[in-house]
Backbone atoms as SQL, in Angstrom:
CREATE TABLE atoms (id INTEGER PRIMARY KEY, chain TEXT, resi INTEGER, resn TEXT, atom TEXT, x REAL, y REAL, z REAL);
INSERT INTO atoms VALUES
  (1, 'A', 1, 'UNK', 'N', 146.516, -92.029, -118.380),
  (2, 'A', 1, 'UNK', 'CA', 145.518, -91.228, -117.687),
  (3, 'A', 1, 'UNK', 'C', 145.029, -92.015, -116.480),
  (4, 'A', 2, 'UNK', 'N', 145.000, -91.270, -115.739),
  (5, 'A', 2, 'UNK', 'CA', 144.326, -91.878, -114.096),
  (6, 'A', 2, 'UNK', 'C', 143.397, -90.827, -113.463),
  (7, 'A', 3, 'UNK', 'N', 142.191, -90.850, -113.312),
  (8, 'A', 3, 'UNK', 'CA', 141.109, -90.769, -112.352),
  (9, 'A', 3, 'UNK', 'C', 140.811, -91.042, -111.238),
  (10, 'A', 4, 'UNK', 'N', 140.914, -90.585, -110.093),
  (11, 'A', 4, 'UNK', 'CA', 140.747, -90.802, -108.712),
  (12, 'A', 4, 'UNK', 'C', 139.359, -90.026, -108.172),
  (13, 'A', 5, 'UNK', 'N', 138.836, -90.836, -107.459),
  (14, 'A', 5, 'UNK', 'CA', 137.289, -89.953, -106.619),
  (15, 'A', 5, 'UNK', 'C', 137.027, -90.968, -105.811),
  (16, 'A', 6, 'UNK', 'N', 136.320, -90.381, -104.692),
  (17, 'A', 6, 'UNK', 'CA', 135.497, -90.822, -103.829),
  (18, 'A', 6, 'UNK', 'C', 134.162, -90.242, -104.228),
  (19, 'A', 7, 'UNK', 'N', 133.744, -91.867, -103.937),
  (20, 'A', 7, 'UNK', 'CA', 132.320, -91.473, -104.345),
  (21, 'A', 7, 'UNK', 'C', 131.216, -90.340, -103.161),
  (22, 'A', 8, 'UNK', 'N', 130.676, -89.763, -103.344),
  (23, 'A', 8, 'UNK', 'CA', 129.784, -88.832, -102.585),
  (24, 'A', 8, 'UNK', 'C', 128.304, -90.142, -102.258),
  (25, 'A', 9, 'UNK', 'N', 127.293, -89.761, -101.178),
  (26, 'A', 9, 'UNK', 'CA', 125.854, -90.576, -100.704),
  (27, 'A', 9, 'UNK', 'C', 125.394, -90.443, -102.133),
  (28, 'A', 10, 'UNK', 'N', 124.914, -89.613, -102.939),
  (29, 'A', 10, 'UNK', 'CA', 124.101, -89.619, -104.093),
  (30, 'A', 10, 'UNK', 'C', 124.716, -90.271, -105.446),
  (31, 'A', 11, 'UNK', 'N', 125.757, -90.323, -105.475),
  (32, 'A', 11, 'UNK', 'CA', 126.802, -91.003, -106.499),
  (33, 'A', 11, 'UNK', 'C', 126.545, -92.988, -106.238),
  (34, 'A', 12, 'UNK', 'N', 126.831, -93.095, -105.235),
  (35, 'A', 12, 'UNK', 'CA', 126.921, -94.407, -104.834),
  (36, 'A', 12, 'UNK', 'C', 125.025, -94.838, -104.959),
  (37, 'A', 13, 'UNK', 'N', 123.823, -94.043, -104.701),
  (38, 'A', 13, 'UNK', 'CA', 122.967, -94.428, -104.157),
  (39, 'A', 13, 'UNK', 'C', 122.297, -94.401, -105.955),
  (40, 'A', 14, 'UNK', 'N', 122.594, -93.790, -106.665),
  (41, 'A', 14, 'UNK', 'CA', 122.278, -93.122, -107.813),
  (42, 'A', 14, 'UNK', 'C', 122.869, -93.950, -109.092),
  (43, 'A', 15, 'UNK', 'N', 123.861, -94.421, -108.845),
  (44, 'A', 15, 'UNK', 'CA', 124.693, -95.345, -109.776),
  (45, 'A', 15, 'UNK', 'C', 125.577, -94.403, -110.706),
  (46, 'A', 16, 'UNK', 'N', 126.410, -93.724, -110.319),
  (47, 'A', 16, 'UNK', 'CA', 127.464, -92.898, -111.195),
  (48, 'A', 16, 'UNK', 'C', 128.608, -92.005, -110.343),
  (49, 'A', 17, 'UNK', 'N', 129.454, -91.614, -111.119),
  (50, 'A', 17, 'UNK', 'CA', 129.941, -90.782, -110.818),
  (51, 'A', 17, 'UNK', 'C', 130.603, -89.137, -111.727),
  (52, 'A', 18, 'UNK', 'N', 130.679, -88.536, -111.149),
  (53, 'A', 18, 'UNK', 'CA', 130.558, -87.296, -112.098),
  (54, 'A', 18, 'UNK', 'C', 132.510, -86.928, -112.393),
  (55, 'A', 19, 'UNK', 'N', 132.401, -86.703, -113.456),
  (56, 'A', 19, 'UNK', 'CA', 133.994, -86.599, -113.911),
  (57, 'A', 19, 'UNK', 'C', 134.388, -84.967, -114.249),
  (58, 'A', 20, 'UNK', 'N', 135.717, -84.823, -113.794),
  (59, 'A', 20, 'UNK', 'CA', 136.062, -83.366, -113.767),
  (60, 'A', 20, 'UNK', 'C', 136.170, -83.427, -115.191),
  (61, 'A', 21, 'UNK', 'N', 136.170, -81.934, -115.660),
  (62, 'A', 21, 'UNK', 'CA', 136.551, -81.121, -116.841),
  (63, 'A', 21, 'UNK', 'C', 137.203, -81.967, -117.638),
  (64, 'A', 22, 'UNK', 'N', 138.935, -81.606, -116.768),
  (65, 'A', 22, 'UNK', 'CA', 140.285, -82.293, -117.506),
  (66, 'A', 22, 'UNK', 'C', 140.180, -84.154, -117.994),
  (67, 'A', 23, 'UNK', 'N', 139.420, -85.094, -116.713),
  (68, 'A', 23, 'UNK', 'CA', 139.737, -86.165, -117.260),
  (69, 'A', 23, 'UNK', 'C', 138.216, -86.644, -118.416),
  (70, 'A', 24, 'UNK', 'N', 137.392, -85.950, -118.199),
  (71, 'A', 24, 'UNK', 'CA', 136.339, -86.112, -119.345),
  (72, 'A', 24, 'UNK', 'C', 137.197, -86.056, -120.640),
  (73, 'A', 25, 'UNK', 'N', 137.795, -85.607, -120.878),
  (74, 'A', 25, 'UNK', 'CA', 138.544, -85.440, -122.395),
  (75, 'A', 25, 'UNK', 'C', 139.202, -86.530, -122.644),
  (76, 'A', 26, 'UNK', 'N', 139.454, -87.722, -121.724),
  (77, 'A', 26, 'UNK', 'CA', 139.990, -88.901, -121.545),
  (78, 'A', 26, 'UNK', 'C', 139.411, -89.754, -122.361),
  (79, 'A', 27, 'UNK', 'N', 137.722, -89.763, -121.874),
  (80, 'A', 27, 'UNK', 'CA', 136.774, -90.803, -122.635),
  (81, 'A', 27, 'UNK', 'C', 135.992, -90.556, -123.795),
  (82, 'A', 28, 'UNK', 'N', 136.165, -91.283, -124.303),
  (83, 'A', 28, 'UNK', 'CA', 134.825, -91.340, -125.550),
  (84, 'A', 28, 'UNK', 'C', 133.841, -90.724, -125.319),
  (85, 'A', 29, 'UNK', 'N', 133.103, -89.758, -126.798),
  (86, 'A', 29, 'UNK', 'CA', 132.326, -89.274, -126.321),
  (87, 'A', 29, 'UNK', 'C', 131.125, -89.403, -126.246),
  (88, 'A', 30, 'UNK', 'N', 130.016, -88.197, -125.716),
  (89, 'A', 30, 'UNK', 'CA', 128.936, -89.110, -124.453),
  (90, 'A', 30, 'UNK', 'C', 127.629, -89.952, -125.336),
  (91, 'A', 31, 'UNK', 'N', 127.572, -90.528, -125.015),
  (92, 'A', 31, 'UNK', 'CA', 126.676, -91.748, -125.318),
  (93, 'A', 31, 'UNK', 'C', 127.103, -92.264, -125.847),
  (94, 'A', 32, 'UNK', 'N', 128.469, -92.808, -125.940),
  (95, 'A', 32, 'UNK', 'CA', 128.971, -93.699, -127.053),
  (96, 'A', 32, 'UNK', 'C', 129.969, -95.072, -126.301),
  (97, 'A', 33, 'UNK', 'N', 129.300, -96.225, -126.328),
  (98, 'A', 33, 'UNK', 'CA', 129.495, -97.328, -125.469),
  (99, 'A', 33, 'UNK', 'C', 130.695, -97.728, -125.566),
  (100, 'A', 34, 'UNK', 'N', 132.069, -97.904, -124.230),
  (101, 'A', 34, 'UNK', 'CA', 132.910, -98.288, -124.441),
  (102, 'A', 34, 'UNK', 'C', 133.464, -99.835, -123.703),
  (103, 'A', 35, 'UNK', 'N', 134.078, -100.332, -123.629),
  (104, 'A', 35, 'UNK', 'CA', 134.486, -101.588, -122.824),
  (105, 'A', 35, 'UNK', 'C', 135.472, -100.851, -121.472),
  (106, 'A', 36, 'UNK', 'N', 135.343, -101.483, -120.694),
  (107, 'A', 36, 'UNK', 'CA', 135.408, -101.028, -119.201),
  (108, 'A', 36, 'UNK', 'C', 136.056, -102.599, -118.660),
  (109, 'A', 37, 'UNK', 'N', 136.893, -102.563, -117.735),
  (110, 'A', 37, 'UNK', 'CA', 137.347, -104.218, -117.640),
  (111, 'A', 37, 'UNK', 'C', 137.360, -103.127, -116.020),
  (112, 'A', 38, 'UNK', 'N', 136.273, -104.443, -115.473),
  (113, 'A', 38, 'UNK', 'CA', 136.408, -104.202, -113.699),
  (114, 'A', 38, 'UNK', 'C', 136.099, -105.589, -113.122),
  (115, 'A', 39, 'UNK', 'N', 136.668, -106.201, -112.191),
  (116, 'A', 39, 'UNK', 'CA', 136.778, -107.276, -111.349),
  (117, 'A', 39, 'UNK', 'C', 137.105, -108.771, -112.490),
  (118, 'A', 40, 'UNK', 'N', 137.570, -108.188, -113.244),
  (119, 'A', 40, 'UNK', 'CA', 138.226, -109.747, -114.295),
  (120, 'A', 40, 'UNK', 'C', 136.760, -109.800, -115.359),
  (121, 'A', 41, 'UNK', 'N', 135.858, -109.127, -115.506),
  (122, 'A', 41, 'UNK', 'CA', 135.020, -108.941, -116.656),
  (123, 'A', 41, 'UNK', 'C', 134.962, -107.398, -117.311),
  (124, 'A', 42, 'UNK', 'N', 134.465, -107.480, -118.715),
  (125, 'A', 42, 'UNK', 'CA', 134.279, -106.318, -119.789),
  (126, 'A', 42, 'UNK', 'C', 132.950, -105.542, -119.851),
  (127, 'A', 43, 'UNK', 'N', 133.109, -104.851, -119.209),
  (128, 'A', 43, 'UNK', 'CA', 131.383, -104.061, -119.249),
  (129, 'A', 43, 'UNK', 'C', 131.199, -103.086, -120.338),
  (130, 'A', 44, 'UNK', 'N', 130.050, -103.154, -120.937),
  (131, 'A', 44, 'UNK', 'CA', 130.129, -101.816, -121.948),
  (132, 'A', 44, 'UNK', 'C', 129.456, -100.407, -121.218),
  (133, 'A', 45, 'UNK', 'N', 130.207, -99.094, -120.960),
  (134, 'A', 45, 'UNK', 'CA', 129.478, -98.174, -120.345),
  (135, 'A', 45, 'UNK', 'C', 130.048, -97.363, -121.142),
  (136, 'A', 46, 'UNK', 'N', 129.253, -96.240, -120.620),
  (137, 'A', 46, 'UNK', 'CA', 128.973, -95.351, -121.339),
  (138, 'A', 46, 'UNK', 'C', 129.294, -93.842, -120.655),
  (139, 'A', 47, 'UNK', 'N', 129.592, -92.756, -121.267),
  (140, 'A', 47, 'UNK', 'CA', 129.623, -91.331, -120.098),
  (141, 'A', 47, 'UNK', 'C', 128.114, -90.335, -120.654),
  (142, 'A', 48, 'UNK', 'N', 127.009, -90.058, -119.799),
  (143, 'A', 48, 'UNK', 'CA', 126.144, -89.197, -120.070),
  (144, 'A', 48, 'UNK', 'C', 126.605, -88.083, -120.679),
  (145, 'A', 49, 'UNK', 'N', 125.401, -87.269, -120.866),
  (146, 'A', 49, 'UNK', 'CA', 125.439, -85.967, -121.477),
  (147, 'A', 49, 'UNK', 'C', 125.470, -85.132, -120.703),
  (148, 'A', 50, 'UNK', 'N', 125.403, -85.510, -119.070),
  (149, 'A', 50, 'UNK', 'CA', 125.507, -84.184, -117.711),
  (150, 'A', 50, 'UNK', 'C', 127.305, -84.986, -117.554),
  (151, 'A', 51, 'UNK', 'N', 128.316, -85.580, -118.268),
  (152, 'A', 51, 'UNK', 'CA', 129.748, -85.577, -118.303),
  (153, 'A', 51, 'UNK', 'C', 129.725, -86.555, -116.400),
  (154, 'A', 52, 'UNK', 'N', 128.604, -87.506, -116.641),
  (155, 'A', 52, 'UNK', 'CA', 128.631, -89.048, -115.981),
  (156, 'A', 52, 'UNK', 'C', 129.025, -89.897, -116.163),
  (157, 'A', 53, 'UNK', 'N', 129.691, -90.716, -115.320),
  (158, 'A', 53, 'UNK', 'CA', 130.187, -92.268, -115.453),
  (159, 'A', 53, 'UNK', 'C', 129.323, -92.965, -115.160),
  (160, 'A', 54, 'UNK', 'N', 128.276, -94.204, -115.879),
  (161, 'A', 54, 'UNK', 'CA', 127.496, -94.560, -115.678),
  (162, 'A', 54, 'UNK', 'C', 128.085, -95.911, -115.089),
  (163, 'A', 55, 'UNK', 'N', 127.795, -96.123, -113.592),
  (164, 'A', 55, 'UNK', 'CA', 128.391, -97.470, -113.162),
  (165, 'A', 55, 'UNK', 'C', 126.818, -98.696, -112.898),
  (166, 'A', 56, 'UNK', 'N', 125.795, -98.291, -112.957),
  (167, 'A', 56, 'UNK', 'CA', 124.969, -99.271, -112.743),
  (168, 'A', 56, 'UNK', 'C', 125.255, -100.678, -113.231),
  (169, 'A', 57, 'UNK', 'N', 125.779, -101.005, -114.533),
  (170, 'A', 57, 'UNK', 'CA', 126.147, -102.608, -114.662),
  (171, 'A', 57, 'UNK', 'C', 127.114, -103.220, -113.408),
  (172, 'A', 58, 'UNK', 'N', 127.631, -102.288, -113.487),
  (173, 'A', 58, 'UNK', 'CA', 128.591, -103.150, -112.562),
  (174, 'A', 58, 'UNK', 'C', 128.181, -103.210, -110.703),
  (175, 'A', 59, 'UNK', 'N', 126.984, -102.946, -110.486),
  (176, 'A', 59, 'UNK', 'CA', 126.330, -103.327, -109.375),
  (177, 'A', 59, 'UNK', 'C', 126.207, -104.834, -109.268),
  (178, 'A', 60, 'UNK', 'N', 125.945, -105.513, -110.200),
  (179, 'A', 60, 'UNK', 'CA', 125.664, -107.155, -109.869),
  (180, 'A', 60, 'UNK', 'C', 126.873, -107.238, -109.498),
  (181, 'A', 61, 'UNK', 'N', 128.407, -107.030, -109.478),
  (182, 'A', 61, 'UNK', 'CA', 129.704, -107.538, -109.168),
  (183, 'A', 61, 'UNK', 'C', 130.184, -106.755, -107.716),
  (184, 'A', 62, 'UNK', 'N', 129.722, -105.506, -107.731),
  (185, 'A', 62, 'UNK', 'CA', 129.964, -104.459, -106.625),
  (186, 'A', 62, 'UNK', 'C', 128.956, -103.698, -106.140),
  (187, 'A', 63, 'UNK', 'N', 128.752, -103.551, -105.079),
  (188, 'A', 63, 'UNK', 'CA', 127.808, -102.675, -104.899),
  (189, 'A', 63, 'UNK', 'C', 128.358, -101.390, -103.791),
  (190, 'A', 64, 'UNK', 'N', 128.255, -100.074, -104.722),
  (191, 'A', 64, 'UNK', 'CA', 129.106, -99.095, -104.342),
  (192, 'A', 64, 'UNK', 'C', 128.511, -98.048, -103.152),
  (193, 'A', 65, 'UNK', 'N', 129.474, -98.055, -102.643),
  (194, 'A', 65, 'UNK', 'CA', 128.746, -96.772, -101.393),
  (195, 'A', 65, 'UNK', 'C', 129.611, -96.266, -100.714),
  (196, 'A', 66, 'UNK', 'N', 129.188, -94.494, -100.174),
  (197, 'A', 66, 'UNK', 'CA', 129.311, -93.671, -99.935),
  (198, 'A', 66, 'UNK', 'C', 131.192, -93.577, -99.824),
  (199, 'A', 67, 'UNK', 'N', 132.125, -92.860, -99.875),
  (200, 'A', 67, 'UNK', 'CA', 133.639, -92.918, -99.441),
  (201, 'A', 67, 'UNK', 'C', 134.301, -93.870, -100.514),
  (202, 'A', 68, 'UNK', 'N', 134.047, -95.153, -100.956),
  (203, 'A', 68, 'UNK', 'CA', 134.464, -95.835, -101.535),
  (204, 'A', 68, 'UNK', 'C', 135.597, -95.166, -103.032),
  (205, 'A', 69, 'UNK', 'N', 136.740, -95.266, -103.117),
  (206, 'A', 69, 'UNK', 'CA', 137.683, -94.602, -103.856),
  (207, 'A', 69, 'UNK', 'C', 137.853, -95.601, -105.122),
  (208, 'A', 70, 'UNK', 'N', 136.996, -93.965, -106.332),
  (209, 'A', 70, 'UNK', 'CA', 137.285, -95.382, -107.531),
  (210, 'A', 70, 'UNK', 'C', 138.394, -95.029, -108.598),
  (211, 'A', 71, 'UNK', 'N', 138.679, -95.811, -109.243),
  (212, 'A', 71, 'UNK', 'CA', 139.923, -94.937, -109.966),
  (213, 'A', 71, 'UNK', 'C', 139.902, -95.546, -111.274),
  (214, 'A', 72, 'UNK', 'N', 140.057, -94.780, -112.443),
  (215, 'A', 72, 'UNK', 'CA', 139.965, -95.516, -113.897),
  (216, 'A', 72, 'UNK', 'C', 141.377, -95.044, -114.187),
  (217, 'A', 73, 'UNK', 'N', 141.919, -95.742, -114.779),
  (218, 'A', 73, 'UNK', 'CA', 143.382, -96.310, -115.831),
  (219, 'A', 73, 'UNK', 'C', 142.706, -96.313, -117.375),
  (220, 'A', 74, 'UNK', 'N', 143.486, -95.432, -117.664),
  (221, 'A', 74, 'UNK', 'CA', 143.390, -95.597, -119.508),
  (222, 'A', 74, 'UNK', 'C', 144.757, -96.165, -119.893),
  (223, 'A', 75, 'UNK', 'N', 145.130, -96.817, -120.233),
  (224, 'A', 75, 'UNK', 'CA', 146.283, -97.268, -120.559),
  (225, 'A', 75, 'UNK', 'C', 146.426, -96.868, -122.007),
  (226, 'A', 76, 'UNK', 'N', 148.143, -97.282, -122.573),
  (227, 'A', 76, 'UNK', 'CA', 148.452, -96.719, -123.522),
  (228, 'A', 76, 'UNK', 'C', 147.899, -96.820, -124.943),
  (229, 'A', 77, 'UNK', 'N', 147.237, -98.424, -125.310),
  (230, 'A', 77, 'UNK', 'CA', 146.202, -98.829, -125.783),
  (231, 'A', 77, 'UNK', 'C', 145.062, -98.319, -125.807),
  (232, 'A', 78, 'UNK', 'N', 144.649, -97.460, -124.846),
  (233, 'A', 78, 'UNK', 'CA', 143.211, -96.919, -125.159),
  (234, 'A', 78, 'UNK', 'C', 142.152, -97.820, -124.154),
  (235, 'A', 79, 'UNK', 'N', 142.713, -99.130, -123.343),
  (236, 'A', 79, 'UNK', 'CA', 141.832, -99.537, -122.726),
  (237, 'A', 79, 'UNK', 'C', 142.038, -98.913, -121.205),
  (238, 'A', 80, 'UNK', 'N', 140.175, -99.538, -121.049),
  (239, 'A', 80, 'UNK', 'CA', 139.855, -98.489, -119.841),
  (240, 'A', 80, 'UNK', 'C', 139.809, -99.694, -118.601),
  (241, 'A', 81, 'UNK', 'N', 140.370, -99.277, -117.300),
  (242, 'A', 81, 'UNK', 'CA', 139.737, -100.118, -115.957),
  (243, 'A', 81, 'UNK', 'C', 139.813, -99.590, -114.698),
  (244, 'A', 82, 'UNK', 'N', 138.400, -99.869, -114.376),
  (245, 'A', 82, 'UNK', 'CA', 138.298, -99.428, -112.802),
  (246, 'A', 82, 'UNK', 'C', 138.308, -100.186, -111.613),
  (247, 'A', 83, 'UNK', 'N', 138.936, -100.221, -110.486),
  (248, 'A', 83, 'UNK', 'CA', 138.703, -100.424, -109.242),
  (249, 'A', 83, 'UNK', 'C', 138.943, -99.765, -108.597),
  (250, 'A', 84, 'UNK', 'N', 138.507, -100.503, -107.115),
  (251, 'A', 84, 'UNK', 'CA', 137.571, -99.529, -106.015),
  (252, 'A', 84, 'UNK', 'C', 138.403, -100.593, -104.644),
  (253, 'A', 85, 'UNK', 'N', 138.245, -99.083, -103.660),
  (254, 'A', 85, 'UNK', 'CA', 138.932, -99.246, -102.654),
  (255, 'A', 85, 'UNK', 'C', 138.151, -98.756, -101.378),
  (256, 'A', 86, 'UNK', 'N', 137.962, -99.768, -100.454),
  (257, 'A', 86, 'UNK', 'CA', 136.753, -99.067, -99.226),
  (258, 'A', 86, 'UNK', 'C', 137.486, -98.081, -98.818);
């Protein structure tokens, strides 16, 4: 599974991003904390109950804004990782 978005001004300013229909069925479900591997560390996040990617931890490593293209990998294992592309 692969996820692609650009983030929108309120996404980046807000700390999340909002996930379509199809790849929501990807992640665990909502409120239920998973491991996330972004920039060579394991974050535990989580997807809201409005079907959000909650990225605020990972502000101390990145700090996200507006256009920025993020993309999550589920691999065959079940693990999850994101990076981001200006």
């Amino acid at each position: 599974m692969k996820f692609i978005k650009n983030l929108s001004n309120s996404e980046a300013k807000y700390k999340y991003f909002s996930l379509s229909i199809e790849a929501r069925e990807e992640f665990p479900e909502t409120n239920k904390l998973f491991d996330l591997k972004f920039k060579n560390k394991t974050f535990k996040i989580w997807i809201n109950k409005k079907k959000c990617f909650m990225i605020s931890k990972l502000y101390d490593d990145y700090e996200f804004q507006e256009g920025d293209e993020v993309k999550v990998i589920k691999d065959k294992k079940g693990n999850f990782e994101l990076t981001v592309k200006k």
